[in-house]
C-alpha positions as MATLAB code, in Angstrom:
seq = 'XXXXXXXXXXXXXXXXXXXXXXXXXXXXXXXXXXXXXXXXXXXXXXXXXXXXXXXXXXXXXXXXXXXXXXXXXXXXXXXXXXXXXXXXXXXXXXXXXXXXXXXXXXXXXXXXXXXXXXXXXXXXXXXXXXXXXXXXXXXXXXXXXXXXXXXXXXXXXXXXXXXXXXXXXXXXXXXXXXXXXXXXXXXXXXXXXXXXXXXXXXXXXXXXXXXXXXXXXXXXXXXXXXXXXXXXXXXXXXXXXXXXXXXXXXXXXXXXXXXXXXXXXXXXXXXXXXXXXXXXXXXXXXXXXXXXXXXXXXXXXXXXXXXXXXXXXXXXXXXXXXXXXXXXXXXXXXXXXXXXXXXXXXXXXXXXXXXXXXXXXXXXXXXXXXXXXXXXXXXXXXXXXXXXXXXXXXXXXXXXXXXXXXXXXXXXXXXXXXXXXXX';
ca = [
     359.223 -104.502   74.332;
     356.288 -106.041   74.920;
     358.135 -109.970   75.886;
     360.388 -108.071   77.589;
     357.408 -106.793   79.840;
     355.505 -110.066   79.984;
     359.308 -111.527   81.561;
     359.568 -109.221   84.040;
     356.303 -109.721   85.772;
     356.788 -113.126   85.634;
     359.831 -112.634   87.393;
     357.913 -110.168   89.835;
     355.339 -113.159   90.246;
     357.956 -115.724   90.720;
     360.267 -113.133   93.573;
     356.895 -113.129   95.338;
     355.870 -116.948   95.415;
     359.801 -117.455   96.200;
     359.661 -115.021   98.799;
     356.387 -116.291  100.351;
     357.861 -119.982  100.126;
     360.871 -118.726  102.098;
     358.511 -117.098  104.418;
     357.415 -120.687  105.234;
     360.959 -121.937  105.139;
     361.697 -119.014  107.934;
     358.902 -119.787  109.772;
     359.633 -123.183  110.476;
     363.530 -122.470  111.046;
     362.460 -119.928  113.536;
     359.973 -122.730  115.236;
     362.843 -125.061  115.574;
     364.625 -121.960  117.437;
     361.547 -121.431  119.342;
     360.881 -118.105  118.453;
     357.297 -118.615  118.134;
     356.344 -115.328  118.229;
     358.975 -114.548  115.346;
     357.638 -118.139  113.688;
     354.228 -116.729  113.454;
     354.778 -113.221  112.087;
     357.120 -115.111  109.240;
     353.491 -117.416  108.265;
     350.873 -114.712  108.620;
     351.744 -113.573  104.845;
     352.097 -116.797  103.664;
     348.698 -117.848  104.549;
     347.336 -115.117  102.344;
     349.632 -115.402   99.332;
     347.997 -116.820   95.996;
     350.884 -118.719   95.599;
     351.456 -119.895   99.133;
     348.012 -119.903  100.536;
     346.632 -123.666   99.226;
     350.142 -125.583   99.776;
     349.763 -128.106  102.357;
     353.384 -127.089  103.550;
     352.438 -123.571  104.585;
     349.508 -124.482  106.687;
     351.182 -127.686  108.413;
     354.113 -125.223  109.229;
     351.786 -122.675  110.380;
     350.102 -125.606  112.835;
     353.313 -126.661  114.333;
     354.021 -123.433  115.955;
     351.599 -123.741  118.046;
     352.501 -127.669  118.579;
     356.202 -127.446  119.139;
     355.222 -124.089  121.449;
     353.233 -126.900  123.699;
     355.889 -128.805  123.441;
     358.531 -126.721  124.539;
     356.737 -125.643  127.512;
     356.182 -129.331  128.803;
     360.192 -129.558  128.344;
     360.367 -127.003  130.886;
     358.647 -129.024  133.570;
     360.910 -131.432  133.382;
     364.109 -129.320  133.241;
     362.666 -126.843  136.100;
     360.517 -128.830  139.061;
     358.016 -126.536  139.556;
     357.583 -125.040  136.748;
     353.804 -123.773  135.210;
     352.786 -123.346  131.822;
     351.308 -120.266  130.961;
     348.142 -121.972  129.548;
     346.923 -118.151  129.321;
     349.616 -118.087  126.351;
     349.465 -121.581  125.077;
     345.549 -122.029  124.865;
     345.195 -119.680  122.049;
     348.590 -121.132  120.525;
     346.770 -125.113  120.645;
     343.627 -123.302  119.559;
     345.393 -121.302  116.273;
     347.432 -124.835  115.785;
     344.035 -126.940  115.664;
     342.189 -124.462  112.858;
     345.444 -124.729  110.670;
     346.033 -128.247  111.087;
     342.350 -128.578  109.923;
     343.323 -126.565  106.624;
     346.736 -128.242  106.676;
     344.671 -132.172  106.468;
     342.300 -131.023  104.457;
     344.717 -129.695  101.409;
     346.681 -133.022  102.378;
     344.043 -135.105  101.228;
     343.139 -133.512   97.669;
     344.534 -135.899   95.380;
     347.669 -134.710   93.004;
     349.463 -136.633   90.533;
     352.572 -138.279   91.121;
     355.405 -138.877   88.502;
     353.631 -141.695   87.019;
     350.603 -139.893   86.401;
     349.006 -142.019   89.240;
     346.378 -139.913   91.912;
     347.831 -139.825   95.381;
     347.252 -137.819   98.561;
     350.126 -136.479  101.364;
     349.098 -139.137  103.737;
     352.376 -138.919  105.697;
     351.537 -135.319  106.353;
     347.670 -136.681  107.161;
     348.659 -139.056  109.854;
     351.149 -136.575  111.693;
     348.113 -134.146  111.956;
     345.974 -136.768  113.404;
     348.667 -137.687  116.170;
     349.005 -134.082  116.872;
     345.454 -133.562  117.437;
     345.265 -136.498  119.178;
     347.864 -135.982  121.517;
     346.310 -132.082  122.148;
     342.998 -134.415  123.044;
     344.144 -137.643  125.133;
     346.586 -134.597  127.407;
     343.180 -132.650  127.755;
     345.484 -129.501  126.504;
     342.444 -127.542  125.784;
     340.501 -128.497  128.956;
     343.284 -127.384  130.676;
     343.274 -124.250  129.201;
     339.449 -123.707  130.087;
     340.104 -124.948  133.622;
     343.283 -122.211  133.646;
     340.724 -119.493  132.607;
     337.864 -120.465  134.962;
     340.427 -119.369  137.962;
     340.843 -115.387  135.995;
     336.740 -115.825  135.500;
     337.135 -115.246  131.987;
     333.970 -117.058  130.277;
     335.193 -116.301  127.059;
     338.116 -117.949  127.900;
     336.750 -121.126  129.539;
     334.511 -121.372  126.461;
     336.993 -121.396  123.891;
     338.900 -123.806  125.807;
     336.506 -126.519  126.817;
     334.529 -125.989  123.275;
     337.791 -126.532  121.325;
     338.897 -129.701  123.353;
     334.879 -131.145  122.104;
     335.953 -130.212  118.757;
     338.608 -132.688  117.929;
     337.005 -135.678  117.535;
     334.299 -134.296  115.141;
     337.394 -132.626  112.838;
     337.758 -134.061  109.607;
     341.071 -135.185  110.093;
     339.801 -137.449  112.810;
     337.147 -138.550  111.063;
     338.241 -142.455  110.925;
     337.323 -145.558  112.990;
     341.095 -146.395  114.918;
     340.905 -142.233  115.928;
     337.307 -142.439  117.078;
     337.637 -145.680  119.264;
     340.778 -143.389  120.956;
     338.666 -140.510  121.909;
     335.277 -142.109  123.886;
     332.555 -139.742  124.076;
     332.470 -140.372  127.837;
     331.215 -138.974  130.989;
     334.144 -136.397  131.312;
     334.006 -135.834  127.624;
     329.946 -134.911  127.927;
     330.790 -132.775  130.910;
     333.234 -130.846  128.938;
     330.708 -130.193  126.336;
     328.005 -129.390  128.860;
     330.535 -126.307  130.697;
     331.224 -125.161  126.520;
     327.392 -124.929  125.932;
     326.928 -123.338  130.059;
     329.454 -120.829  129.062;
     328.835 -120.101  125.764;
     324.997 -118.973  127.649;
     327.284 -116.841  129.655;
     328.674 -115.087  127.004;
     325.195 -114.696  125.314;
     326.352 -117.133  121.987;
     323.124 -119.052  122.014;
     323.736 -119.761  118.546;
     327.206 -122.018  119.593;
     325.155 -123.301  123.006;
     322.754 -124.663  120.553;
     324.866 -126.478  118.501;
     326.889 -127.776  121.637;
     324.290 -129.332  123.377;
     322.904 -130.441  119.711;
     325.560 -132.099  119.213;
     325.241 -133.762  122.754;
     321.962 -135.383  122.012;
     323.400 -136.886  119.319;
     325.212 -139.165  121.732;
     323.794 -142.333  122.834;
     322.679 -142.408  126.335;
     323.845 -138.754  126.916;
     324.231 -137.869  130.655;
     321.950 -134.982  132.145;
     319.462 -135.462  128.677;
     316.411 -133.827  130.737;
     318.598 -130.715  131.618;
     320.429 -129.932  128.606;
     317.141 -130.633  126.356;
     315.743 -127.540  128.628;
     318.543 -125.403  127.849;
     318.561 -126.336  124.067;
     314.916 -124.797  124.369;
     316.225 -121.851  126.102;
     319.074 -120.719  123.274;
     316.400 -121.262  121.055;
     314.151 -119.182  122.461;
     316.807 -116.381  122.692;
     317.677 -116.935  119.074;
     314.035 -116.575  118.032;
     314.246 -119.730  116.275;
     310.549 -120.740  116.709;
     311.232 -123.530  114.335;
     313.503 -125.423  116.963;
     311.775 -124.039  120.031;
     309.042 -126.311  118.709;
     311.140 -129.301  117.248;
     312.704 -129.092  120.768;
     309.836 -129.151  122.893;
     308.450 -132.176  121.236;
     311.367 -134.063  121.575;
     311.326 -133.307  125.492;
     307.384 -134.062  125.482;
     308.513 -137.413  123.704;
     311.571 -138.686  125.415;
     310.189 -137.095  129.092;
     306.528 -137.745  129.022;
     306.103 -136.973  132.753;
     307.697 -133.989  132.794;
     305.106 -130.698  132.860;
     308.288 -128.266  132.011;
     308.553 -128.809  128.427;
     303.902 -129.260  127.940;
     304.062 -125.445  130.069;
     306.424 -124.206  127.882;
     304.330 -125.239  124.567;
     301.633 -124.076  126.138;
     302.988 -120.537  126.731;
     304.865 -120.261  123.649;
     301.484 -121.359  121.547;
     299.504 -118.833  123.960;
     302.345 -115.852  123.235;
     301.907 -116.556  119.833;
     298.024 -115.927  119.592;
     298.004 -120.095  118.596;
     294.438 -120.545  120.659;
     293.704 -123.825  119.571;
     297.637 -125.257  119.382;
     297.471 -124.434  123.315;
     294.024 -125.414  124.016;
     295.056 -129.100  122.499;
     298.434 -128.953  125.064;
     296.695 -128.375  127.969;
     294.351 -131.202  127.048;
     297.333 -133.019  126.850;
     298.954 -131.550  129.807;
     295.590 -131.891  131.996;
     295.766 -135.473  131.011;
     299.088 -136.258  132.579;
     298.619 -134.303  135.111;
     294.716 -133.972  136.942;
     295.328 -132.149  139.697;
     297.480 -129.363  137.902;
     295.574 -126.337  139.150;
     297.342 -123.414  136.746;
     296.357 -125.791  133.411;
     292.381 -124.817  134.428;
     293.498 -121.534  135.002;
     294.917 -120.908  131.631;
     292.394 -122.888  129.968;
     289.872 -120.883  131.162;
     291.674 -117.954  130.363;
     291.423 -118.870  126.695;
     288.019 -120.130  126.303;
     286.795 -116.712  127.915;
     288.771 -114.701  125.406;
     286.824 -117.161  122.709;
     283.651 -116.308  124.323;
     282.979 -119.740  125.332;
     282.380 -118.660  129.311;
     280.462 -121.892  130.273;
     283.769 -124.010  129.265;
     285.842 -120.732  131.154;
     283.355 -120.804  133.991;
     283.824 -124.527  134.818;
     287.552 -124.147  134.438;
     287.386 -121.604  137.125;
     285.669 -123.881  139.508;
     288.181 -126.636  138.915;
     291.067 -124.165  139.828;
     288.917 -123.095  142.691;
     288.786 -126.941  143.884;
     292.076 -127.127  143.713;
     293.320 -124.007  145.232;
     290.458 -123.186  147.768;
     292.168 -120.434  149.485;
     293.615 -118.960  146.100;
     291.539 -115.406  145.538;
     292.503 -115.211  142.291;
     289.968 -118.110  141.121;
     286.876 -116.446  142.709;
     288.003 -113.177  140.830;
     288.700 -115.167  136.963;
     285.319 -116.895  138.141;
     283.819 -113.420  138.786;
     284.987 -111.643  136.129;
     283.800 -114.478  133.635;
     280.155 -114.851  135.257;
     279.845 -110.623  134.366;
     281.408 -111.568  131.175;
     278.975 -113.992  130.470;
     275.970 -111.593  131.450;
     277.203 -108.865  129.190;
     277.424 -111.181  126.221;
     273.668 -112.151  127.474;
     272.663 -108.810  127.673;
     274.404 -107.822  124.236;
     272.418 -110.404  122.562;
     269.027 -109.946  123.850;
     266.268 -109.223  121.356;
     264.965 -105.509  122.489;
     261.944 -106.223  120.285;
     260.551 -108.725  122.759;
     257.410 -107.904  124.725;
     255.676 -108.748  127.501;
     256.466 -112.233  129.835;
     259.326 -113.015  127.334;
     260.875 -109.482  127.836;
     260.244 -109.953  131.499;
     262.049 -112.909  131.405;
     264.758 -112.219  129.426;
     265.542 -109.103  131.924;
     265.411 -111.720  134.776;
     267.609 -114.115  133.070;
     270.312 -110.916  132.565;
     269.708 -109.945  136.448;
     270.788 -113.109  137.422;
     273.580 -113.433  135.151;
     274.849 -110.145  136.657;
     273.676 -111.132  140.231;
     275.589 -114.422  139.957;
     279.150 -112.599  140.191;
     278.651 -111.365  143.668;
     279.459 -114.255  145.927;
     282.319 -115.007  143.628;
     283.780 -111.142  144.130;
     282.907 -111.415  148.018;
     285.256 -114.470  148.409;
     287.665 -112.471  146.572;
     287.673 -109.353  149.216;
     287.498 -111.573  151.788;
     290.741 -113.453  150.922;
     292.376 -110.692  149.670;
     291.210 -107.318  151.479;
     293.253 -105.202  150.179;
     293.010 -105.876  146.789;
     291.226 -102.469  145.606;
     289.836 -103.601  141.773;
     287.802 -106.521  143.625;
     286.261 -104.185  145.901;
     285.375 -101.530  143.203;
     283.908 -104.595  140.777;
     281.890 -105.604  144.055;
     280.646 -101.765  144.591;
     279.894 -101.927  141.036;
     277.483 -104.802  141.235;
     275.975 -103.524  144.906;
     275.188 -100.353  143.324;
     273.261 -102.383  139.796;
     271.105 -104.020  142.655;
     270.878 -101.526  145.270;
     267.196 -101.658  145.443;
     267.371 -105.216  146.633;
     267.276 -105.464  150.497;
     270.470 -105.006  152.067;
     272.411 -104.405  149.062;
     272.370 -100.094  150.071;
     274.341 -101.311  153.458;
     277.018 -103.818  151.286;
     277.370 -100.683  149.178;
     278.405  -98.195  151.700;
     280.377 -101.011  153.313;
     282.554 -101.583  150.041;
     282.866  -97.772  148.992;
     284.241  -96.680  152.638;
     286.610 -100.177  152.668;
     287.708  -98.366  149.314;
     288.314  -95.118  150.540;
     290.402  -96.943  153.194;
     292.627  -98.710  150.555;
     292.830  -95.462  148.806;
     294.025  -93.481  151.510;
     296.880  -95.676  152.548;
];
């Protein structure tokens, strides 16, 4: 009973594997028919089978649907002038054919044993998939396709079809010397990769932008370097890979040592990350190659004033100030940091101290506080209607109102704020 069991799943097993392997048998039938569509239902199980699945013969099969579909469309232009392939169609076809192939080359290769107990691999079977995906490369199929779905404005379609014509030459199967020296990484080929990395930003896949334009660096001499380095920086930064946002912006700072874009973007990632000293040590850098670069004193300062060194802030300020006379905004960071520094005084001062050392400790905080007013004046007077400058100003008018003049100033300031407040 219990052989008689053991035989009939083995026949079961056996009726499926045979069924599966006429599945493939269909399939290809039905592609020489072209009934593709009837081809590629046959496969689909086939691909899935235990018994079918790591045959070399079901996934070659499974690739030449798609190759013999190609095929029979570029028939067509010669039998009917005029005629169009529907690349809308045969892009995903190519696409589908070049993953199988892939499978198809790679099952090809693991060495069997022949009759003589000798290893071998199915390199017949190897080389047609290399002239197949060669062919799909040197006719641009793929580019094509991407072209085809740039005029429907379908990104996801332009991406899959200019980022599967850059795949070929880095498949496996192509993997060779003769194959490589047939598909130049040239200026069309590095444009092709550069609208698969702008697209896949369009469709928000920073993780495949950043290995497209990765894998653009890579090339020697690489067109448009400067630009694509930037937007290797940018699908980092989306991916929150801080890792390679840094990796990234050194290699700009190394291989573009004049340009400011990639030392301002260290600087703000460093600063956004609380890294006070990282940034500090860019701008240095950044203030080196570039003197007269007014917002590097600006941020500099801001970060020595939130470290409580206000001289170093202060003198930042006045640099910015140089540079940008008629900016209002460096009067009020040079205000704002001269108060700063007179609180800190005042915070500090000994309370115990008597007599002339009190006195002049109170007229070392005085001017401290007194210092800030020309500073905030230049402010108003640049920008008028800027409302905090004028309260900070009434603010310091009122501390010395006893001092001549400074009651006028004050009911200047607090009826030019009632104006601003009434507007």
């Amino acid at each position: 009973m219990k052989r008689t069991l053991f035989l009939a799943a083995v026949a079961l097993m056996s009726a499926g594997a045979f069924a599966q392997m006429a599945n493939v048998k269909l399939a290809k039938k039905l592609t020489s028919k072209k009934d593709f569509d009837g081809a590629r239902a046959a496969i689909v199980p086939a691909l899935t089978n235990e018994e079918t699945k790591n045959l070399t013969e079901t996934w070659f099969v499974a690739g030449e649907i798609g190759y013999k579909q190609l095929q029979a469309e570029v028939d067509k232009i010669y039998e009917q002038p005029g005629y169009k392939p529907n690349y809308e169609v045969l892009g995903p076809a190519i696409l589908e054919s070049c993953k199988y192939y892939e499978v198809a080359d790679s099952l090809a290769l693991v060495p069997t044993l022949d009759k003589k107990g000798r290893e071998v691999v199915d390199t017949k079977t190897h080389k047609t998939i290399q002239s197949r995906l060669l062919k799909y490369f040197e006719e641009e199929q793929l580019a094509v396709y991407g072209s085809t779905m740039a005029q429907k404005d379908d990104d996801k379609g332009i991406y899959d079809g200019f980022s599967g014509h850059v795949a070929i030459p880095y498949m496996k199967a192509m993997q060779d010397e003769k194959m490589q020296a047939k598909m130049p990484k040239d200026s069309v080929f590095q444009s092709y990769m550069y609208y698969a990395a702008n697209y896949a930003f369009r469709i928000k896949d920073y993780k495949a932008a950043a290995f497209q334009i990765e894998r653009m660096l890579e090339i020697e001499n690489v067109e448009r370097e400067l630009t694509v380095t930037e937007y290797l920086y940018e699908a980092y930064k989306e991916l929150k890979d801080s890792t390679n946002m840094l990796r990234t912006l050194e290699r700009g700072m190394k291989r573009f040592p004049q340009e400011s874009w990639f030392v301002q973007n260290m600087i703000n990632y460093y600063f956004e990350s609380g890294k006070t000293k990282e940034a500090i040590e860019s701008l240095n850098l950044a203030i080196e190659k570039e003197p007269d670069g007014a917002q590097y004193y600006r941020i500099r300062g801001v970060l020595y004033e939130n470290m409580e060194q206000y001289d170093k802030a202060l003198a930042d300020y006045k640099k910015f100030i140089e540079l940008e006379p008629a900016n209002p905004l460096g009067y009020q960071l040079m205000a704002t940091a001269t108060g700063l520094k007179a609180k800190f005084f005042e915070d500090h001062v000994d309370y115990r101290l008597t007599g002339k050392a009190y006195d002049a400790a109170m007229k070392t905080k005085d001017e401290l506080y007194a210092a800030a007013i020309p500073y905030w004046e230049k402010a108003v007077e640049l920008a008028p209607d800027d409302l905090g400058s004028w309260t900070e100003l009434k603010k310091l008018y009122y501390r010395f109102i006893a001092r001549k003049g400074m009651q006028t100033k004050y009911d200047a300031a607090m009826k030019r704020i009632k104006e601003l407040q009434n507007k």
